[in-house]
C-alpha positions, -999 to +999 in steps of 0.1 A: -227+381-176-245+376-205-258+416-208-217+427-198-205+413-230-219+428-254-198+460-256-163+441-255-177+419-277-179+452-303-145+462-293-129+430-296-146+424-331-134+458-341-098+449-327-094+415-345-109+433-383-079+459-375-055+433-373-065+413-399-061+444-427-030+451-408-017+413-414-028+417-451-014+449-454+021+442-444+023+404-461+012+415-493+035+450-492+063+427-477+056+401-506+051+429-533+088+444-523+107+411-525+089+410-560+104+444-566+135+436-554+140+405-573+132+427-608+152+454-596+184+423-595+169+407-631+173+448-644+208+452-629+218+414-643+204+428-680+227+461-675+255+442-667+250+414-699+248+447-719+281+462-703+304+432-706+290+420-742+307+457-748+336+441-733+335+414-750+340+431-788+370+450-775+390+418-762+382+399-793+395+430-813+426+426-792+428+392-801+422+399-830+449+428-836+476+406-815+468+368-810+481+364-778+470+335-752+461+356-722+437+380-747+423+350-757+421+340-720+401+374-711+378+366-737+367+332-726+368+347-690+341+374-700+321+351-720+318+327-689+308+358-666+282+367-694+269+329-698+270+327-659+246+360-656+222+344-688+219+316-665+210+343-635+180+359-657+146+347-639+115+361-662+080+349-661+069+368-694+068+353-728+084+380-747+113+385-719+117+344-725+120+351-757+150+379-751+166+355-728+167+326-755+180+351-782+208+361-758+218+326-751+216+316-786+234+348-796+262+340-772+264+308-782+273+320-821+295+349-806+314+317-791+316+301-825+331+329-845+357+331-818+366+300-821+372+300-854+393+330-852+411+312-826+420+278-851+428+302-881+466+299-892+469+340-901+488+358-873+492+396-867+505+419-895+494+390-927+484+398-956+449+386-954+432+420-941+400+403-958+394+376-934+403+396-908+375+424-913+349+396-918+361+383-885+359+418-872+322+424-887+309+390-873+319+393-835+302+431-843+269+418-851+265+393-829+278+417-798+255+449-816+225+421-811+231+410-777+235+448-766+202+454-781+180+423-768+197+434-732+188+468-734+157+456-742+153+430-719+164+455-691+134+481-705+103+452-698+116+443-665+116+483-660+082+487-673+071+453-652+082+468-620+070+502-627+034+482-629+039+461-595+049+494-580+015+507-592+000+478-579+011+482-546+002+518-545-034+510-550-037+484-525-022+504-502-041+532-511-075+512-508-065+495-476-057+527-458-093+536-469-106+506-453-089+514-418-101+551-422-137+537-425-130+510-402-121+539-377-149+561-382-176+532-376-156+526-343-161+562-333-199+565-343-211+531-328-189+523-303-166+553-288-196+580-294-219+560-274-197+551-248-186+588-242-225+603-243-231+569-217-199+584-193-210+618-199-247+613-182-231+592-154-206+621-149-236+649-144-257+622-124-229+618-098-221+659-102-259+664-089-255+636-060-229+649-049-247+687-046-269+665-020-298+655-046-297+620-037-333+616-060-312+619-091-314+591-111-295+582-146-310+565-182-305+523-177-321+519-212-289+504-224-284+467-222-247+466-215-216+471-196-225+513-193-263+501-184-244+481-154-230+509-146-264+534-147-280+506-124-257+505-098-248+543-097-286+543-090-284+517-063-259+535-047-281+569-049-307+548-030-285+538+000-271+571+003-309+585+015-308+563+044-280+570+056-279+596+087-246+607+093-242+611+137-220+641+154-198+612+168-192+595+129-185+631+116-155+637+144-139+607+142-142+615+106-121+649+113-097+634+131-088+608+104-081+636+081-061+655+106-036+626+111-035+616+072-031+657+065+000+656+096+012+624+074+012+640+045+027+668+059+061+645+067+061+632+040+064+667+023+094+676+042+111+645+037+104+651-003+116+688+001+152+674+016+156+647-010+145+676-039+180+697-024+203+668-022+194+666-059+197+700-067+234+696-051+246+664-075+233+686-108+252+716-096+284+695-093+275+676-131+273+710-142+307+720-124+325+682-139+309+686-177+324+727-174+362+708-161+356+684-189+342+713-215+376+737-211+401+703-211+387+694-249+393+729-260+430+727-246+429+696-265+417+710-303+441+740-294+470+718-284+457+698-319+456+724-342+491+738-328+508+705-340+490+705-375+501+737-381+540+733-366+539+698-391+525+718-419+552+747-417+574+717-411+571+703-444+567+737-461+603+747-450+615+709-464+601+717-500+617+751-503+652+740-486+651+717-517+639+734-542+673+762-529+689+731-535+675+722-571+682+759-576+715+760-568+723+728-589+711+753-620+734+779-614+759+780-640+794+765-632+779+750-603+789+716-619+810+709-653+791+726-684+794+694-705+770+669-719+777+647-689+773+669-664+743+680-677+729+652-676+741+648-637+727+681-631+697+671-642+694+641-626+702+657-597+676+680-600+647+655-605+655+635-577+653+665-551+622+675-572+610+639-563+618+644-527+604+679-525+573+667-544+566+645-510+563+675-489+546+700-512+521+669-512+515+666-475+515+704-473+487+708-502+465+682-487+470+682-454+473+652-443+503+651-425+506+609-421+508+594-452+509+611-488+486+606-514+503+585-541+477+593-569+485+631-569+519+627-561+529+600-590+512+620-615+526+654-607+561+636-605+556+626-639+549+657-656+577+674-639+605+646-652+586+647-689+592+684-683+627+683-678+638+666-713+632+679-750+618+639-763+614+639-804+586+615-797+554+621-774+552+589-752+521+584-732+519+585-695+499+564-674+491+563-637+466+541-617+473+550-577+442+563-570+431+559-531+467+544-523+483+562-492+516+558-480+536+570-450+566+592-460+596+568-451+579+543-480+567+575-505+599+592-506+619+557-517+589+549-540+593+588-553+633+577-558+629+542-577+599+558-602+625+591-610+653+566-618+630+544-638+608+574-656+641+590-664+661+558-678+633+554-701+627+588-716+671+587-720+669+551-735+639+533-739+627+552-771+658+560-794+650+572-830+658+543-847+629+523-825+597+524-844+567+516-816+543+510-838+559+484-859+573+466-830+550+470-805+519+478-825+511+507-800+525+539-795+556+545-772+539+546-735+550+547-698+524+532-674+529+532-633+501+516-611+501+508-577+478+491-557+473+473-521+461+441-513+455+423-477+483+446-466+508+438-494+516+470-518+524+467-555+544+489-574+549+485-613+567+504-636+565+491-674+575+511-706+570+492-744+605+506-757+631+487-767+640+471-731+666+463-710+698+439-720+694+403-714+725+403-695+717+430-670+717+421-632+706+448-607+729+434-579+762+436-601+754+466-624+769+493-628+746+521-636+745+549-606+708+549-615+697+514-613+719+510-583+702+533-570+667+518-572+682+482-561+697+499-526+663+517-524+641+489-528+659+461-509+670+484-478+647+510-469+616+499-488+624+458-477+602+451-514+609+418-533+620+428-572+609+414-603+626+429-639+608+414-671+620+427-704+593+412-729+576+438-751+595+464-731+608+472-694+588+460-662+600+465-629+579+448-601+580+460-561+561+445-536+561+453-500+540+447-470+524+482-458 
């Protein structure tokens, strides 16, 4: 037993050395990336600290500019998020520690100046520009320094994970080396010798078996192959005295006969189970052909009703823009200032409706309508239709919202009525934006979705609607129109707000 171990003893100490580099290998590559990934989040939190102190200067300029609470609530928001990812930062470097304390102190004085813009008595519009530009100038330097130690902060993290990459790479570099060496001493003192050991055993039984039963094989080695060599050799010896008889040799022939008539059966019953096979894949081949030529009367039967919806749709838009044309032609409706404004207003609510098809038909998507493209191409087709004195900005945040066409086409309704009330009324030329509103005159529309609930908002900063005014009891064709819309064919809940301007608020569940 003693001589038989010796070989597996070599492979089994080769074995466990593979292993161990292998356990090595992957704990310190598995240790090395969670220390990447860990600076890669400290780099991203450094970004971010540099992005929102950005922030943070524009919504104390707002305060500044307007003094209103919920500015001043932004700000303390950001500088919570921003004190909240200070507390995040994790370095182990003296000079990032430093960078880190300079951000919170930083923040800290950023804070302070705030606040004491906050308790000053001056309000928007005073007199005292002075104090205001040294309020301006202090928030600057404290955000220009946080931006700076951030940026910089987010460069040594970069520069310290760039070196444990490096790291890494060597190690791994230097331990595939060691299992390339490891393998080559396998092959030269274990596999080489075992193969020339096999290889003399293999011509030794080549020559006994030509009938030289004197062969004999090399049983120098003291180990499992040396075993081997000394029994093959053993065997050699029995074999000379043994005298085969006539009566041994025939029984021996008729053995091989019946295992040769066995095998025989055995071939037939293999041959009949081989066609029964080759029947089942003939009829597979015959169901995935049935099942080939049904999903191409499927795409066909597919691509016939895309292109019936889309010529649907087509002939929708240009039935109403007939229509719009029609409402152009001249005596068509009374040629006075009133009925030119009807006419018009009749023309911008088919253009609204029209707008919903040409949509669809553009993009192809035939089961809801893209509310980003549509809003903003409905709004510079109403801007188009008046001759405004002032330029008013136009705003519209849908991006990504989809709606089906029984909720797009009311929507398209209430924003036409709404658009077109405020470029008739909301800026007059005795309303001065700037001086009332300290901005210039502007339309915004956004609509979003949330857990299934949509949100539609229309707001304007002109002069706004009449206290008095009640959307069930008024008596405007237009803003009739948008209450009938909204409560019975869009179901949305409405909220009017008339501070700093118009806002009209619609929500309804998708």
């Amino acid at each position: 037993m003693r001589k038989a171990l010796k070989l597996r003893t070599q492979l089994i100490a080769a074995i466990v050395v593979f292993v161990v580099l292998l356990v090595f290998l992957s704990g310190f590559i598995i240790s090395t990336n969670q220390q990447v990934d860990s600076l890669s989040r400290q780099q991203e939190i450094a970004n971010n600290i540099a992005i929102e102190t950005g922030e943070l200067g524009y919504l104390a300029n707002d305060y500044i500019l307007h003094r209103e609470p919920q500015e001043a609530d932004r700000w303390n928001a950001k500088y919570a998020s921003i004190s909240d990812n200070i507390a995040r930062l994790s370095v182990d470097q003296p000079e990032q520690q430093a960078i880190v304390g300079n951000l919170a102190a930083n923040l800290l004085n950023t804070k302070s100046v705030f606040d004491d813009i906050v308790s000053s008595p001056l309000q928007p519009g005073g007199a005292d520009t002075g104090f205001i530009d040294i309020m301006w100038n202090r928030i600057a330097v404290q955000d220009q320094g946080m931006i700076f130690d951030a940026n910089r902060l987010a460069g040594l993290i970069r520069e310290q994970e760039i070196g444990v990459r490096g790291v890494m790479l060597f190690f791994i570099v230097a331990l595939m080396g060691a299992f390339g060496a490891l393998l080559l001493t396998g092959y030269f003192f274990v596999y080489r010798r075992i193969l020339r050991s096999l290889a003399d055993i293999q011509q030794g039984a080549g020559s006994v078996g030509s009938g030289n039963f004197s062969h004999s094989i090399n049983e120098s080695h003291d180990d499992e192959i040396g075993d081997l060599a000394r029994s093959f050799n053993r065997m050699t010896v029995n074999l000379r005295g043994i005298t085969a008889s006539k009566a041994d040799l025939e029984r021996e022939v008729i053995v091989r006969k019946k295992a040769e008539e066995e095998l025989g059966e055995i071939n037939e019953e293999l041959n009949a189970t081989n066609e029964e096979l080759t029947a089942t894949q003939e009829e597979l081949h015959q169901n995935l052909d049935e099942l080939t030529n049904r999903e191409k009367e499927l795409n066909s039967a597919l691509a016939e009703k895309e292109a019936l919806l889309s010529e649907i749709h087509h002939r929708v838009k240009n039935n109403l823009a007939a229509f719009i044309s029609l409402l152009s032609l001249q005596g068509s409706i009374e040629d006075t200032p009133e009925g030119k404004r009807l006419k018009l207003d009749l023309q911008n609510r088919a253009r609204s409706m029209a707008l919903v098809h040409e949509t669809l038909y553009k993009t192809h998507m035939f089961e809801a309508v893209d509310m980003g493209m549509y809003l903003d191409t409905l709004l510079d087709q109403i801007a188009g239709s008046f001759q405004m004195t002032k330029s008013v900005k136009r705003v519209v945040d849908a991006h990504g919202v989809m709606l089906d066409i029984s909720r797009a086409t009311p929507a398209g309704l209430i924003v036409n009525e709404l658009v077109t009330n405020s470029f008739k009324y909301a800026f007059p030329e005795s309303f001065d934006s700037m001086a009332v509103r300290h901005a210039p005159p502007s339309i915004s529309i956004t609509l979003s979705k949330t857990d299934g609930m949509f949100e539609l908002t229309f707001r304007d900063n002109g002069v706004g609607l009449p206290l008095e005014i009640d959307l069930a009891t008024t008596q405007t064709l237009g803003l009739k129109l948008v209450n009938f819309l909204a409560k019975h064919q869009m179901r949305a809940n409405i909220e009017v707000h008339s501070k700093g301007g118009t806002e009209f608020i619609f929500r309804f569940r998708g």
